[in-house]
C-alpha positions in Angstrom: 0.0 0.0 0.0 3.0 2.4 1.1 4.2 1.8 -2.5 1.1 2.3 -4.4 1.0 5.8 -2.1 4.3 6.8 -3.1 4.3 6.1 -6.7 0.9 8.0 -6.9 2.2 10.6 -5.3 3.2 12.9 -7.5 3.2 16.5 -9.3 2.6 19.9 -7.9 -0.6 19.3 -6.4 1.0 16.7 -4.3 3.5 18.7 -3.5 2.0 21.4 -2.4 -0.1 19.4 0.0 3.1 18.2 2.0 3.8 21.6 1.6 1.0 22.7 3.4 1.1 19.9 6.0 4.7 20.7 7.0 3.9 24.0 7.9 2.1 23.8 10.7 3.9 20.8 11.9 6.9 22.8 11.7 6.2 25.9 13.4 4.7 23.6 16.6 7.8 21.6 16.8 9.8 25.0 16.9 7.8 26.2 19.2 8.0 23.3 21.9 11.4 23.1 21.5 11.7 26.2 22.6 9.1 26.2 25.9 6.9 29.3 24.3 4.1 29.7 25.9 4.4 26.0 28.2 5.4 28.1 31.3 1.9 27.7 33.6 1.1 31.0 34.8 -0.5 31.7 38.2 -0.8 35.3 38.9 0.1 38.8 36.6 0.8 41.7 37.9 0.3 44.1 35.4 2.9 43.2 33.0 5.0 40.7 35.0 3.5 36.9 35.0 4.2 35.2 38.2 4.7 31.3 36.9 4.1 28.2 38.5 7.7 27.6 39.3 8.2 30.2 40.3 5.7 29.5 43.1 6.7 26.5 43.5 10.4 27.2 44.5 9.2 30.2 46.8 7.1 27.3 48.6 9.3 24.9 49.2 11.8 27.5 50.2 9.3 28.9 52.5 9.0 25.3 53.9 13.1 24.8 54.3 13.1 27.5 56.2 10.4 26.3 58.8 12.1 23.1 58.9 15.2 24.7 59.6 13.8 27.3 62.1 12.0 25.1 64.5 14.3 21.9 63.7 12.8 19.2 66.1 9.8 21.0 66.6 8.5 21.2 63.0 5.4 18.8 62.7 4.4 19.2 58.9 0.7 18.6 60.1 0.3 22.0 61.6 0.8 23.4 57.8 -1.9 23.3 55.9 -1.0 23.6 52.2 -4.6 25.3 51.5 -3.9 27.8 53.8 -0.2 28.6 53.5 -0.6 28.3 49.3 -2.4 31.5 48.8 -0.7 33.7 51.6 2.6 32.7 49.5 0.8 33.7 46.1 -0.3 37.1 48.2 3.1 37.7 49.3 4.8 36.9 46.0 2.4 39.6 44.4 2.8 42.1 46.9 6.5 41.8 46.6 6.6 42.5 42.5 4.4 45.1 42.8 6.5 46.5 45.1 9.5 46.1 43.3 7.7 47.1 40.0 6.9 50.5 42.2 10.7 50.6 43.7 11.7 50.4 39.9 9.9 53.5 38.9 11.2 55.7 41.3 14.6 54.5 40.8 15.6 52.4 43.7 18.2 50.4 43.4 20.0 47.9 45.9 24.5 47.8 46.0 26.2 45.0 46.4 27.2 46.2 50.2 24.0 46.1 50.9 23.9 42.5 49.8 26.6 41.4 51.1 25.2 42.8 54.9 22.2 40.9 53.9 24.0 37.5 53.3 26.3 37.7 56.3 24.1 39.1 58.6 21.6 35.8 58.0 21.9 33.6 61.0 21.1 30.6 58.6 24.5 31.1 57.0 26.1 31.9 60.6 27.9 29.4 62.8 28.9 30.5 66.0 27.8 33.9 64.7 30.4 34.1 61.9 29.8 34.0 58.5 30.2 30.0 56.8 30.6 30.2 53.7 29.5 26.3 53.5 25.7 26.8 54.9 25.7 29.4 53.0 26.1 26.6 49.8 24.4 24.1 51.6 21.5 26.4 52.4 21.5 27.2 48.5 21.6 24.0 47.5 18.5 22.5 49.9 16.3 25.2 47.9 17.4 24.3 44.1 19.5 27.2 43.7 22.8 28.6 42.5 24.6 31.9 44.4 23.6 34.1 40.8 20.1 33.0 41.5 19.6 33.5 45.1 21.4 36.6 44.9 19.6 38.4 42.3 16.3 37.3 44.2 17.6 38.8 47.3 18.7 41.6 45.8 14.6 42.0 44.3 13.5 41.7 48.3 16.1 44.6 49.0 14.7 46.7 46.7 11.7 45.7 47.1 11.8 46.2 50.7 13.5 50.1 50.6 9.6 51.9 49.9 8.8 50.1 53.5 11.2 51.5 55.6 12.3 54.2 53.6 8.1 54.7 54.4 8.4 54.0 57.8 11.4 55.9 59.2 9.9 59.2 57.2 6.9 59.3 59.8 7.2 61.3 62.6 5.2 61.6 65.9 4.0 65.2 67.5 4.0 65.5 70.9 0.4 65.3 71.3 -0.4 62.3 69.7 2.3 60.7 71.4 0.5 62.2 74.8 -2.6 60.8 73.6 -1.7 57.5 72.7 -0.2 56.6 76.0 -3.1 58.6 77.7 -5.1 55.3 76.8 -2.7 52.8 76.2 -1.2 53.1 79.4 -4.2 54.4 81.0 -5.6 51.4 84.1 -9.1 51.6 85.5 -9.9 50.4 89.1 -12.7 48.0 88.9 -14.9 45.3 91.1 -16.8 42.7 89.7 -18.8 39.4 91.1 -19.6 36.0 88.9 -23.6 34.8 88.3 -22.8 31.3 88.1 -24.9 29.5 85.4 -24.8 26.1 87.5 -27.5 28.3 89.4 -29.8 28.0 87.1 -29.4 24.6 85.6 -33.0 23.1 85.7 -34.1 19.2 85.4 -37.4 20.3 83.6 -38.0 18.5 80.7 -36.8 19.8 77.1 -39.7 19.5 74.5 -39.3 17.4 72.1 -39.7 20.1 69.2 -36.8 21.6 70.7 -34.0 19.2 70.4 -35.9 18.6 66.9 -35.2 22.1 66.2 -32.3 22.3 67.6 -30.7 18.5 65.8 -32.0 20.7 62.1 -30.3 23.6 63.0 -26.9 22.4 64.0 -26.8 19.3 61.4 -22.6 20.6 61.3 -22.0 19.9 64.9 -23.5 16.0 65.0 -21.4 15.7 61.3 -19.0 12.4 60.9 -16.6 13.6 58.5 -15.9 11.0 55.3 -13.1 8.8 57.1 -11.0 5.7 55.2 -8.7 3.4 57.2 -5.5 3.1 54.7 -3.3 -0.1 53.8 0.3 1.2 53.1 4.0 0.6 52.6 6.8 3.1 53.3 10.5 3.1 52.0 13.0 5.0 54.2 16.4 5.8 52.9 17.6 6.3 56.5 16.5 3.0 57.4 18.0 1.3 54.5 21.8 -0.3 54.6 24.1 0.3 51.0 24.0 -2.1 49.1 27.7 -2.7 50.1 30.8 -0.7 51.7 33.3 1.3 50.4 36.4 0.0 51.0 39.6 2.2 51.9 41.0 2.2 48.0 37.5 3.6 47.1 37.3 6.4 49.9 40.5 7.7 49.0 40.3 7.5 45.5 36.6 9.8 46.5 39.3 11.9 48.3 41.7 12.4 45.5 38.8 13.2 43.3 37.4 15.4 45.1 40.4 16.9 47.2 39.6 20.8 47.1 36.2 20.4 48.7 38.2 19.9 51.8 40.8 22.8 51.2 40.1 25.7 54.0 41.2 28.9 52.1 42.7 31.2 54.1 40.8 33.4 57.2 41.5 36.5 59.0 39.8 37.8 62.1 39.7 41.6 61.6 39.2 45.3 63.3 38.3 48.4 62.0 37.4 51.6 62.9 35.4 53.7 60.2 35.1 57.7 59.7 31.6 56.9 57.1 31.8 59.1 54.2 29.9 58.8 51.0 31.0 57.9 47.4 29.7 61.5 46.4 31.0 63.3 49.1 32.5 67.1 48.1 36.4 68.0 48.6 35.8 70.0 51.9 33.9 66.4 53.5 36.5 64.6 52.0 39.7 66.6 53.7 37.6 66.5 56.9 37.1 62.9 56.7 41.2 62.2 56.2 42.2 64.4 58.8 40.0 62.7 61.7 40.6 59.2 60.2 44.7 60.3 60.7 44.3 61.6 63.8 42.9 58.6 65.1 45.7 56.4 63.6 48.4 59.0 65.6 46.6 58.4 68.9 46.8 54.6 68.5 50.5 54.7 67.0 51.0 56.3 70.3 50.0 53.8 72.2 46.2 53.9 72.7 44.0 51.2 73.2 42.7 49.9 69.2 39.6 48.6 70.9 38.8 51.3 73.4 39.4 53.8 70.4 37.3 51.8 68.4 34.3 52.1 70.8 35.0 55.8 71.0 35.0 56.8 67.4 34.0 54.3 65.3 31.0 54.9 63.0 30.4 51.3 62.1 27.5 51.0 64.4 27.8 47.0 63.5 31.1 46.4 65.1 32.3 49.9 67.1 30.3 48.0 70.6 32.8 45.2 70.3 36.0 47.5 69.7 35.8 47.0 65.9 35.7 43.7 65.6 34.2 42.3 62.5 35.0 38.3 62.9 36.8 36.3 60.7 36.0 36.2 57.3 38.3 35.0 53.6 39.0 36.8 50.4 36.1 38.1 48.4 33.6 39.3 51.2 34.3 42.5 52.3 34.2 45.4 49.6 37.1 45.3 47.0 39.8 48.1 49.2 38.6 46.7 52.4 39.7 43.2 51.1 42.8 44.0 49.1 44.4 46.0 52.6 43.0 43.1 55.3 45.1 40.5 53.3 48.1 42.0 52.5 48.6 43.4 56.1 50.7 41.3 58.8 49.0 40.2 62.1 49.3 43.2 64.7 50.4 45.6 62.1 48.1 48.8 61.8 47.5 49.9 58.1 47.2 53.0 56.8 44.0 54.6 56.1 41.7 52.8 53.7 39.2 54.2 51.3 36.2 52.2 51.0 32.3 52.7 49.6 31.6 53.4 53.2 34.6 56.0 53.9 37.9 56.0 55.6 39.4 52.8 57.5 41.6 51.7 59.9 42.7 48.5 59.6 44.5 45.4 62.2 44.4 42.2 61.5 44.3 39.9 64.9 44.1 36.6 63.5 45.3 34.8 60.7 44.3 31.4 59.8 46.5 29.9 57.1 44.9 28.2 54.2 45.2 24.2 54.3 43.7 20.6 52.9 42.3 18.8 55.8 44.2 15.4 55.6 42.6 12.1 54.3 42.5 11.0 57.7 40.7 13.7 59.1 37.9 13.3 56.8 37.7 9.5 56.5 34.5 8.9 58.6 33.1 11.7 56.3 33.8 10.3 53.5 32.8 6.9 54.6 29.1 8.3 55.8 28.6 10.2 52.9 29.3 6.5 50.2 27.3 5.0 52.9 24.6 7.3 52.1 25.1 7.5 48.5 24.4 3.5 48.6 21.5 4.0 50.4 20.1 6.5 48.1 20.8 4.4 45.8 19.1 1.4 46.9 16.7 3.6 47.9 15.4 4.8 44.0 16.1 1.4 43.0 13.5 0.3 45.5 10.9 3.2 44.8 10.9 1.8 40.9 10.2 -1.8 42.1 7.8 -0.6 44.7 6.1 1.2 41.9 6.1 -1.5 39.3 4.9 -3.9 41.7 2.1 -1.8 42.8 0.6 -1.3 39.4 1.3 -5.0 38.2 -1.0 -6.0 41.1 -3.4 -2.8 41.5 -5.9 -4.8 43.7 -3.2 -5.3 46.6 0.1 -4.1 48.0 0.8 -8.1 49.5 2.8 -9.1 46.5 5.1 -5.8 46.7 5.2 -6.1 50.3 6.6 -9.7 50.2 9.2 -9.1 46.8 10.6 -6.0 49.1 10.3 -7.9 52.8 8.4 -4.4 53.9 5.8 -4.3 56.8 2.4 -4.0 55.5 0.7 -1.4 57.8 -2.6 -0.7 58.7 -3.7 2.9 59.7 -6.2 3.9 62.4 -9.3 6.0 60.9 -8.6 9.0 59.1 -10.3 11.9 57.6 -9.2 14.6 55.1 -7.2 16.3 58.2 -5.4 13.5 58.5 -3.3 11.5 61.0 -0.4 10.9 62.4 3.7 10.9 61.2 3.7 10.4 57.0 -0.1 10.6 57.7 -0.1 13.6 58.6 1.4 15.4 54.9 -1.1 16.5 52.3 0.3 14.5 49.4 -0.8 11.1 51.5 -4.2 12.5 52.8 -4.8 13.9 48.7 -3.9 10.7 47.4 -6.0 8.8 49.8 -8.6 10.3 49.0 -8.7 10.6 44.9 -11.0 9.1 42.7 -8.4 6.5 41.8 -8.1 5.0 45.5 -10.9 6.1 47.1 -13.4 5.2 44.1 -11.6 2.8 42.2 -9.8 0.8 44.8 -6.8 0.8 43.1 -3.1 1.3 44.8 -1.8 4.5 44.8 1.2 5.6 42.8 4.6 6.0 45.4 4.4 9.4 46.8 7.6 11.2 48.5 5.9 13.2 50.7 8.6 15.7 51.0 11.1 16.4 48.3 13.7 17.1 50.5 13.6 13.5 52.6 14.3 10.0 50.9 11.0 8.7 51.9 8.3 7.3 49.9 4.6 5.7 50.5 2.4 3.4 47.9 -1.3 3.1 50.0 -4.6 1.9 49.3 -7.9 2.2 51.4 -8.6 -0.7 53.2 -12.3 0.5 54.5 -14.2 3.3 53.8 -17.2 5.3 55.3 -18.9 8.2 53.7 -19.8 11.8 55.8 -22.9 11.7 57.4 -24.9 13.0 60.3 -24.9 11.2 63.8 -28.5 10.1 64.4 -30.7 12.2 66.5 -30.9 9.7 69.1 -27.6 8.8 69.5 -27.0 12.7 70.2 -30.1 13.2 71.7 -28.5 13.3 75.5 -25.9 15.8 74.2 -28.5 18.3 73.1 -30.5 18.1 76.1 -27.1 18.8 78.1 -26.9 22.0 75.5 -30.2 22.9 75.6 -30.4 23.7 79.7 -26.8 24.8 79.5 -28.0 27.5 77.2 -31.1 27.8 79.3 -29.1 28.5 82.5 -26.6 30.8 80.4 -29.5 32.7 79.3 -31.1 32.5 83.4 -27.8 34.1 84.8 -27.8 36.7 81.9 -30.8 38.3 82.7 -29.9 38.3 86.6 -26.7 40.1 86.0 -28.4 42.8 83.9 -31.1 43.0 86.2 -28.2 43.2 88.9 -26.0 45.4 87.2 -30.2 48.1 86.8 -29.8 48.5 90.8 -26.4 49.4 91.1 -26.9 51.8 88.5 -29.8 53.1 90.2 -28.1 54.0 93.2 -27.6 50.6 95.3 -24.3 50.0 96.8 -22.3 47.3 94.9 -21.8 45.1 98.3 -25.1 45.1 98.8 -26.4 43.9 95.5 -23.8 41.4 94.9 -25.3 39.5 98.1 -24.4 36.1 98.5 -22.0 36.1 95.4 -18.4 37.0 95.8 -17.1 40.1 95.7 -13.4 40.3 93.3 -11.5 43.8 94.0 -9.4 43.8 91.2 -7.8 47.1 91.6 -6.4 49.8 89.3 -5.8 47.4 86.3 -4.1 47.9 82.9 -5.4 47.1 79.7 -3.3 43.9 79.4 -3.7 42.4 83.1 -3.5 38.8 83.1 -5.2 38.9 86.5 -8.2 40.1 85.1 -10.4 37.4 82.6 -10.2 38.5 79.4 -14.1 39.3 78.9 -14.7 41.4 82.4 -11.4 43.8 81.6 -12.6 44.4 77.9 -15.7 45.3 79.2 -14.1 47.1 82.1 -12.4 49.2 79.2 -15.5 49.8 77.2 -17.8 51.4 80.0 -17.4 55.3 79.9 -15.7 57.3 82.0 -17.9 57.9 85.5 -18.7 61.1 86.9 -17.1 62.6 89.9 -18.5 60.0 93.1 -20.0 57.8 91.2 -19.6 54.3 89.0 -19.9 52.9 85.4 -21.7 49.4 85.3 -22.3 47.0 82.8 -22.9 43.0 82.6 -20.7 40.5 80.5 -21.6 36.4 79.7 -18.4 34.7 79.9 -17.3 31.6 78.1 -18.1 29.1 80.2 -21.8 30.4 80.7 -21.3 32.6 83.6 -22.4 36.2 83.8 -20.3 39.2 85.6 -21.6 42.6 86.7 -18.5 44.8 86.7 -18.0 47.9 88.2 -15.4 50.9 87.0 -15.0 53.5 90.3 -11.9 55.1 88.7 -9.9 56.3 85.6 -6.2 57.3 86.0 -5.0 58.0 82.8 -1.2 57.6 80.9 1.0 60.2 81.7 3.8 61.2 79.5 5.3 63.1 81.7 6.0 60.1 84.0 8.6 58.2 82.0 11.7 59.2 81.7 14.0 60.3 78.5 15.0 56.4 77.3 11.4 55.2 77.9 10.0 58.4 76.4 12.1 58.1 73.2 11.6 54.5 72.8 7.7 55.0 73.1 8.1 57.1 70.5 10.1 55.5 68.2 7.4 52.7 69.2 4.2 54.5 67.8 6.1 56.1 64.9 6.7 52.9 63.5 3.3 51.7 64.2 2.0 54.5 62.5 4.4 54.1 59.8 3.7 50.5 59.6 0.0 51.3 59.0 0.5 53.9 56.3 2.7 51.2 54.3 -0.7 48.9 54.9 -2.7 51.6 53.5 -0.3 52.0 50.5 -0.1 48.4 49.5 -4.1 48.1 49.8 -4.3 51.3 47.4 -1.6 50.1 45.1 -3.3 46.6 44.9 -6.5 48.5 43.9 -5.0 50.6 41.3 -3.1 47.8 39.6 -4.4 45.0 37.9 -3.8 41.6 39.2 -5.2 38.9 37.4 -4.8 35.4 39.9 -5.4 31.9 39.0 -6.4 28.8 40.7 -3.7 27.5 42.7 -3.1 23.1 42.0 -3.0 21.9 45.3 -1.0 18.3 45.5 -3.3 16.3 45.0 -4.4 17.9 41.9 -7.9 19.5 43.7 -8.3 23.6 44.2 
């Protein structure tokens, strides 16, 4: 047949069909080989499209960094991926239009101020010094190369200038500043005495139309939520043995290989003491600058202290508390003249002055720490954990592929995978969409659990690695299953009789309280209306008294202000059921004049940054409104918005 097409296939007409065919075909081909137009989009920001990777990495970075932060305490259960998705996705666009808005007014961040950024990050710290190596290794957990963390970081700087630029501008006049601690700071002396609901808990009979009513109107609170009870095998790498171990020819052929990854370049622990000037500065600033920085350097060439100088005159606010002292640090950090004097001077030798982006220097070095290859000895049981791991990884995706294969050959059961790879087949306790326990726990298990494919099909799941940062991986199917539904009313029937008279009695002590709380307002001494019920003197009390229950002091602070001799009143129900009359006898307000300079200043540093803080809100709201921000539904893992 192919020979009857091709020797029929002739001329121009036929030509000029293939023609017409490969044009098409062409131009698609072209264009996936390229990615135009393949890059999933999430959110735009005017012009600028926020993709899906983009998202992504932000995400998982966001999640590192938790991991890293709370270390031991970090239970991936207590982050909910439909929660945290969209506040990432709001942050992400609130940070490009940001720096879309830095842009436009010319802000710009230098490499000083990403270098301070970098150091100063106590995930790249150890011992409080710079490491250059979790620095790397920080890098390298979140899929990313120095160019590309940097020039994101440098975006957040930028991005970040219009806040504080924003929020140091604001200033605070002395009367608001009066004002606001006139009420923050203000206390109000107050009594108060409990109407217990047990009071009024009654054995009367509840109607049976009531609990009806009531069992219709709170259908949510009798709700069994759909629940599964899951079937499941895990892979651990950490758990897994290589497959064999490196012998001693092997680890030091790794070391030979790979011998500068354990070369320490050389380190210098440094002093300074700076006389900041700018790049721009004029000839007379300039002069000025030289002169003080020399004068300094004659007073310690005559024998004064380099630390106690440092701490006198230093305008490095980082380092002049500690008599200069900026830490030990190699080639290639500090800026360019900074770096070129530190490593050319000899320990204990002052320099001359140095001009730097950030003015005049004085330089010591106090430390030098030659540069060096840590011998194969040294790093031997490194080496030997590291292949060990290797062949554990290694095992470990070797595994997940027969786990897989195994699991689809035999879609009706996970016995036959458990016994070809000796794992435990495990058995879950009862679990709905919130999940469980350990692996249960993570979003990618719960989602998978519950898809159409294992919940509705009964077929095994596919191997999930719950996080993409551990070697651990889980194949489940769901082993029973019980759809949502409502508890019957009799079996809750007890439980809204219990809330039917606890509402009752709630409702009882309510109306005594206010009825209470009439006669004291009408003239009645407190003592005498509060009876048999206790009687709490709380006091002059501030706004954030722990002493106080929460409900009866944000009352307290919600009465008005009572006249000359006399008392505000009101009533409160509390939480538990109980009512409270409370009674405010006296005002005494926040006085500025009270505090002293330090407090004083820092109170008012306090509210201009509160203030300040706000007004950035308000911007960010207005600049949302004003732009146009087109957001698209987030994939969640297990593939439902």
């Amino acid at each position: 047949m192919l020979q009857t097409i091709r020797e029929r296939a002739q001329g121009w007409i036929a030509w000029a069909i293939v023609i017409l065919i490969s044009i098409p075909f062409a131009l698609w081909g072209i264009q996936s080989y390229l990615g135009v137009g393949s890059e999933p989009v999430v959110a735009k920001v005017n012009s600028t499209e926020i993709t899906e990777r983009e998202f992504e990495q932000r995400y998982q970075q966001l999640r590192i960094r938790l991991r890293e932060q709370l270390g031991a305490a970090f239970r991936p259960e207590l982050f909910d991926d439909r929660v945290m998705r969209p506040q990432v996705l709001e942050q992400i666009i609130s940070e490009t239009l940001l720096l879309q808005v830095s842009h436009d007014m010319g802000l710009r961040a230098s490499d000083a101020e990403l270098r301070t950024a970098i150091m100063s990050n106590p995930s790249f710290q150890r011992d409080g010094r710079f490491a250059r190596d979790a620095y790397e290794r920080m890098l390298q957990l979140q899929g990313l190369n120095q160019v590309q963390y940097e020039e994101g970081l440098r975006q957040r700087i930028v991005g970040s200038q219009l806040e504080r630029a924003l929020i140091a501008s604001e200033l605070v006049t002395e009367h608001e500043l009066k004002e606001t601690l006139r009420l923050e700071r203000q206390q109000r002396r107050l009594s108060y005495f409990r109407v217990p609901r047990a009071d009024f808990v009654s054995d009367e009979p509840i109607g049976e139309d009531q609990i009806a009513a009531y069992y219709q109107a709170n259908q949510d609170r009798f709700q069994v939520p759909e629940r599964v009870r899951l079937r499941y095998l895990v892979l651990d790498a950490s758990t897994m043995d290589p497959a064999q171990t490196p012998d001693e020819d092997s680890l030091r052929a790794a070391y030979e290989a790979d011998v500068e990854r354990f070369r320490r370049n050389e380190q210098r622990a440094v002093r300074h003491i700076l006389v900041a000037l700018p790049t721009d500065a004029d000839s007379e600033a300039e002069t000025d600058a030289k002169a003080r920085i020399q004068a300094i350097r004659e007073r310690i060439l005559a024998g004064a202290d380099f630390g106690a100088i440092a701490r006198e005159t230093s305008e490095d606010p980082g380092s002049a508390g500690q008599g200069g002292a900026l830490g030990t640090f190699e080639r290639g950090v500090m800026d360019p003249a900074f770096d070129r004097a530190a490593f050319a001077l000899e320990r204990g030798v002052l320099s001359e002055p140095v001009r730097s982006a950030f003015g005049y220097h004085l330089i010591e070095v106090t430390e030098v720490e030659e540069a060096q290859v840590r011998p194969f000895e040294e790093v031997r049981d490194e080496l030997l954990a590291e292949a060990s791991k290797r062949g554990a990884e290694g095992q470990f995706f070797e595994w997940a592929e027969r786990l897989a294969t195994l699991a689809y050959e035999s879609p009706d059961s996970l016995e036959p995978a458990a016994e070809a790879l000796g794992l435990e087949l495990q058995t879950s306790e009862w679990l709905d969409r919130s999940g469980g326990e350990g692996i249960l726990a993570n979003r990618r298990v719960i989602g998978a659990a519950f898809s159409d494919e294992v919940l509705r099909q009964g077929l095994n799941s596919d191997v999930i690695e719950p996080e993409p940062q551990v070697l651990q991986a889980i194949v489940l199917r769901v082993a029973e299953h019980e759809e949502a539904s409502a508890r019957p009313l009799e079996q809750v029937r007890s439980e809204i009789v219990e809330t039917l008279r606890a509402e009752q009695a709630a409702a009882a002590a309510q109306r005594v309280a206010e009825e209470l709380a009439g006669r004291v307002r009408a003239g009645e001494p407190f003592a005498e209306v509060a009876g048999s019920y206790a009687v709490t003197d709380a006091g002059l009390v501030a706004r954030d008294a722990a002493e106080v229950p929460d409900p009866i002091r944000s009352l307290a602070f919600t009465l008005p202000r009572p006249a000359e001799g006399a008392t505000s009143v009101g009533s409160q129900v509390l939480p538990e059921g109980d009512a409270a009359v409370v009674v405010v006898s006296e005002i005494a307000d926040g006085d500025l004049d009270a505090l002293d300079a330090v407090v004083r200043a820092q109170q008012g540093r306090g509210l201009a940054q509160r203030t300040g803080s706000a007004l950035f809100e308000d911007l960010l709201e207005d600049l949302q409104q004003r732009a146009k921000i087109e957001r698209r539904p987030l994939r969640t893992v297990s593939g439902i918005e």
